[in-house]
N, C-alpha and C positions, 0 to 999 in steps of 0.2 A: 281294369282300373288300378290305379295307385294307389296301395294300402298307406293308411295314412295315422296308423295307429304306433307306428312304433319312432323314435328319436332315433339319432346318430351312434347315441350309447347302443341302443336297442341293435344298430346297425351291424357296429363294429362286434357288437354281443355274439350277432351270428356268423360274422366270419371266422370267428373261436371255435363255435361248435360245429362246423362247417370243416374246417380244418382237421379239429380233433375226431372229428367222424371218420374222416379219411384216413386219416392214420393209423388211430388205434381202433376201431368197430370194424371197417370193413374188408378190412387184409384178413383179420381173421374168421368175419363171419361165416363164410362157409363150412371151415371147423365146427365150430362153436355149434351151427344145425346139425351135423352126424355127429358129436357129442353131446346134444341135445340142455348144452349149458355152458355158459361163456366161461371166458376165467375172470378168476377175482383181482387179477393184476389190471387189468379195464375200468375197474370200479375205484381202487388207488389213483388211476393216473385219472382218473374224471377228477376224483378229490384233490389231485395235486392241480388240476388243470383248473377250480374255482366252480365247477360244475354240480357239486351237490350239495345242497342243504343251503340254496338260495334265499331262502328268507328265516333261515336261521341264526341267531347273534352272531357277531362278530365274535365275541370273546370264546365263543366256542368252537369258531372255526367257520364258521358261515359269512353267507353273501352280506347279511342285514337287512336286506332289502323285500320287501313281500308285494314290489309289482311283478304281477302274474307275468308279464308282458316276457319276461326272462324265459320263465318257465315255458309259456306257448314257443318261443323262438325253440328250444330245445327240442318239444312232442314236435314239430313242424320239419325239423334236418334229420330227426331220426327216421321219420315216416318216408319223406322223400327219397331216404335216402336205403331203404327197404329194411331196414336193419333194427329186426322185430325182437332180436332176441334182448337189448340189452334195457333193462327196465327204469333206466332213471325218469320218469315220468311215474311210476311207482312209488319208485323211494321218496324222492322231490314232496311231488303234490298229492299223494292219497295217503301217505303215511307220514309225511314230515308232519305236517296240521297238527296230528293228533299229539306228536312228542311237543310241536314247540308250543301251544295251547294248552296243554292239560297236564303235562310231566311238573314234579316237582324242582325246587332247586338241586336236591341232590340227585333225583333222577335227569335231571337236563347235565349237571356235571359226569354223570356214567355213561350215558348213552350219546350225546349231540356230538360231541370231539369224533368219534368213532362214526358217528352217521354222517357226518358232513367230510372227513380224509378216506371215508371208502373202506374202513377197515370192518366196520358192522353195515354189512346190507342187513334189508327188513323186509319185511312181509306183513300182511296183516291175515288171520285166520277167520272168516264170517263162515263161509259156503260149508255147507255139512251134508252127505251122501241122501238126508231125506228131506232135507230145507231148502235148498236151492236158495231163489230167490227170496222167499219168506223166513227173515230173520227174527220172527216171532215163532218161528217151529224149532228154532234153536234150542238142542239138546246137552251140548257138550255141558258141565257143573263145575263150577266151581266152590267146594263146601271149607267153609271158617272150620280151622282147627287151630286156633290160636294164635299162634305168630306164624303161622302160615297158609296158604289155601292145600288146600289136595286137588288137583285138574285130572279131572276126568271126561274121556269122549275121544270125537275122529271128527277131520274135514278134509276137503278134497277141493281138487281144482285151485290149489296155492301158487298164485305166482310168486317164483323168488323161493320157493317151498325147498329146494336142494340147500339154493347157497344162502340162505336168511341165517343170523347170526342171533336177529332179537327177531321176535313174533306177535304180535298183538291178537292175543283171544281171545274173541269174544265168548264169552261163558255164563251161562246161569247162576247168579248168584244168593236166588230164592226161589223154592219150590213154584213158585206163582206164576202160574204162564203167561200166555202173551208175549208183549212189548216191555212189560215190566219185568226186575228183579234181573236184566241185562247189564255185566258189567264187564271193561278191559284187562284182560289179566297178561302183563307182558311176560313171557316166556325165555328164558335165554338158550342157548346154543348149549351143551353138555349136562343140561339138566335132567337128572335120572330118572326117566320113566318118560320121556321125550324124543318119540321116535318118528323117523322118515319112513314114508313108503315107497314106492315107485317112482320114480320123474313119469310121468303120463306122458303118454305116446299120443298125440296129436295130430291133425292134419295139416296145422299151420305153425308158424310162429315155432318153429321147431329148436332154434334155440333158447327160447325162452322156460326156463327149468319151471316147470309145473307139476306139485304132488300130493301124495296124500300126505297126513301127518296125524300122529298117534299120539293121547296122552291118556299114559295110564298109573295113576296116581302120584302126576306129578306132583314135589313140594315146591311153589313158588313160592318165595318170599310175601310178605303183607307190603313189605316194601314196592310192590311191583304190579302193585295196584294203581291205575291210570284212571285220572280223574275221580271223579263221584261213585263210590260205592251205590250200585243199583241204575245209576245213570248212563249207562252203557248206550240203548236204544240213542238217549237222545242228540249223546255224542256224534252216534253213526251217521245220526238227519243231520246234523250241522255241517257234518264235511263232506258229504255226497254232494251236492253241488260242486264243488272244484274238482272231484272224482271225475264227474258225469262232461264235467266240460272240457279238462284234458283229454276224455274219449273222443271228443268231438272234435277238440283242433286236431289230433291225429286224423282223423275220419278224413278232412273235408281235405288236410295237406297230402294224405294218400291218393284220395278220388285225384286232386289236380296232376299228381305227381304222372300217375299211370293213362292219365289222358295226353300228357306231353311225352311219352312214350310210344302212345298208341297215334297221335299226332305225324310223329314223326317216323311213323313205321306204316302208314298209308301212302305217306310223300313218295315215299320206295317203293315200296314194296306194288309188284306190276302184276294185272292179269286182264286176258284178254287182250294184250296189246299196250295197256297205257296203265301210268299207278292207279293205285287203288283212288285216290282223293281224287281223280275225275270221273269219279262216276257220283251220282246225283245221290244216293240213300248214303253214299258214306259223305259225304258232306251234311248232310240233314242228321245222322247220326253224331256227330263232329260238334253239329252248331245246339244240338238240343245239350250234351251232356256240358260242353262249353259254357250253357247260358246258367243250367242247370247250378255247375260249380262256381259262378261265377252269383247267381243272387243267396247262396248258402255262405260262400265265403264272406258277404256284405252283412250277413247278418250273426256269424259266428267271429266276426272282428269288432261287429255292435257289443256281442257278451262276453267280450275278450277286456274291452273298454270298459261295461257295465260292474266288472269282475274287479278290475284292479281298484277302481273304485268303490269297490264293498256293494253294489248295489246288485246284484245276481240273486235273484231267489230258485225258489228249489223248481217252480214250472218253467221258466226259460231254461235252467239246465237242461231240464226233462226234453225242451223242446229240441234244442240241439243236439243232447246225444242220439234222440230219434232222429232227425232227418239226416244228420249230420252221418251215421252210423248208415243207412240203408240207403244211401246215396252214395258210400264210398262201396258198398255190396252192389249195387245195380249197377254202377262205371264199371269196377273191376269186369265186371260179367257181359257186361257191352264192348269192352276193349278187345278181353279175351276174344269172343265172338269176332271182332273186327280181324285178328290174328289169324282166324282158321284153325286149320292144321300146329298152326308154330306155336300156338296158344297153347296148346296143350303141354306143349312140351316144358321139362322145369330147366331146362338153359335160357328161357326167355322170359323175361323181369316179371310179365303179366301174369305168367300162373303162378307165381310166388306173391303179386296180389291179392291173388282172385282168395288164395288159401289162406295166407296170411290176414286178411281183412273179416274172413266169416263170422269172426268170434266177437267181432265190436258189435252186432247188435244184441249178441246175451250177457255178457260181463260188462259189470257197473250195473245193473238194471235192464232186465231184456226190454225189447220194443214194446212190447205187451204191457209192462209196467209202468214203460215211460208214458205211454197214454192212458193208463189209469190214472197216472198224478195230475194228467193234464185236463183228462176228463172231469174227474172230482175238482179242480180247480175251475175252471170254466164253468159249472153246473152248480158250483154252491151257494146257498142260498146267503 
């Protein structure tokens, strides 16, 4: 069907990123996976090219504009185009929100210039070696010493964790546990007591630099406090939604991607005497994943429209990064299977799916979670 969500602007939008992928992402990709981290001149030429900090002010260098519609077009040529490692769907939408919503004027004057020309990549710090996905077991502290915090603690699993400039971490900022006493503490780049661990070695998504990262008693500024002291938790629910939902336009543009792949690699590809696509189970296999990607996309361009419009709550996100997420895992793994032997092999695009896609259904919110929020929503009184 004809996607009917996006304008002429939106059009011409993707033949930019479409271009600029070719260019500058894909020539080097292969690099950038046995160095297990792109270069920082990729993130320049995105900011020279209008590509990052899309709905960030103008005066500070940004698009101005905050329809998502931009953003989706961007997670949509990146996925298609396999090229896992370069995180502006990060930068963009899970950590722009929080600078251009909650920073102050002087902190949007130090940081936004820098976030939206490519010179400061970001990251944000949640994940901690015993918290996982419960950021109410969040340990790392951050303790008032005056005009400044002391940061102490570890997390792991950091996208952007090698090349991140600024850091947002999340930190206890009162002995009180739970969901309470959670507050952002921005981090910068050469701050003394602010250290890198490993790039983790992964199965997928290999260039995409993922680490641990150490603070032991670092001195952040008080200046470097984001938003609401204590208000940390609630910050987090406010923006996980567009977190949850750029997993999902990636998801469902990956599933399509690697079925027009595997599409066109049944047409050929012969055994027995005739291609693979005259045989009866590979068309039934064909027409189910086809149908499959085809009422997920109808509904992840509903929350694509719901979204630019402000009207997305937290259970439809929940609902498309689950389906959205384990439907780009069960393609990958039907295609492969279609492949055979060749599947296996990493010169052929599908096992670079099959690995590259595993991780979307535990980051942002595993499956497991997603259907708690849905459950608890569905079931409440």
């Amino acid at each position: 069907m004809t996607r009917q969500i996006f304008t002429a602007e939106h059009d011409a939008f993707r033949e930019t990123v479409r271009t600029f992928i070719a260019k500058e992402v894909t020539p080097h990709h292969e690099r950038w996976e046995a160095e297990g981290v792109v270069d920082r001149e990729v993130w320049r030429a995105a900011g020279r090219q209008g590509l990052l900090g899309l709905a960030m002010p103008e005066e500070f260098g940004g698009g101005g504009s905050e329809d998502y519609r931009y953003s989706a077009v961007i997670s949509e040529e990146l996925a298609r185009a396999g090229t896992s490692g370069f995180a502006v769907p990060l930068h963009n939408d899970m950590i722009g929100p929080y600078l251009r919503t909650l920073a102050t004027e002087e902190q949007k004057r130090r940081w936004l210039p820098g976030f939206c020309s490519g010179e400061l990549i970001t990251a944000i710090a949640m994940t901690e070696p015993g918290a996982g996905s419960d950021l109410q077991g969040i340990r790392t502290t951050a303790t008032d010493a005056g005009d400044h915090w002391v940061l102490n603690g570890s997390k792991t699993f950091i996208s952007n964790g090698i090349l991140a400039d600024l850091v947002i971490v999340v930190a206890r900022t009162t002995p009180e546990g739970g969901a309470k006493g959670l507050s952002l503490i921005v981090v910068e780049r050469g701050m003394e007591g602010f250290e890198r661990g490993r790039n983790l070695d992964k199965i997928g998504q290999k260039a995409q630099d993922t680490a641990e990262l150490f603070f032991n008693d670092v001195r952040v500024p008080k200046d470097n406090l984001l938003g609401e002291l204590h208000g940390g938790f609630g910050h987090l629910m406010t923006n996980l939604a567009q977190e949850r939902l750029t997993i999902a336009v990636s998801a469902i543009a990956a599933a399509e991607h690697v079925l027009e792949l595997t599409t066109a690699y049944v047409k050929e590809r012969e055994a027995f005497g005739r291609p693979l696509a005259r045989l009866q189970h590979i068309r039934f296999e064909i027409a189910e994943m086809a149908t499959e990607c085809a009422v997920t996309r109808a509904f992840l361009d509903r929350c694509i429209t719901d979204h630019t419009a402000g009207g997305l709550d937290a259970v439809q996100a929940s609902m498309a990064k689950w389906w959205a997420t384990e439907l780009q895992k069960r393609t990958a793994d039907r295609c492969l299977q279609l492949h055979g032997g060749y599947g296996y092999m990493t010169e052929y695009p599908v096992s670079k799916a099959f690995t590259d896609g595993r991780i979307q259904t535990i980051y942002g919110g595993t499956t497991e979670i997603m259907k708690e929020i849905i459950g608890r929503s569905v079931l409440a009184d």
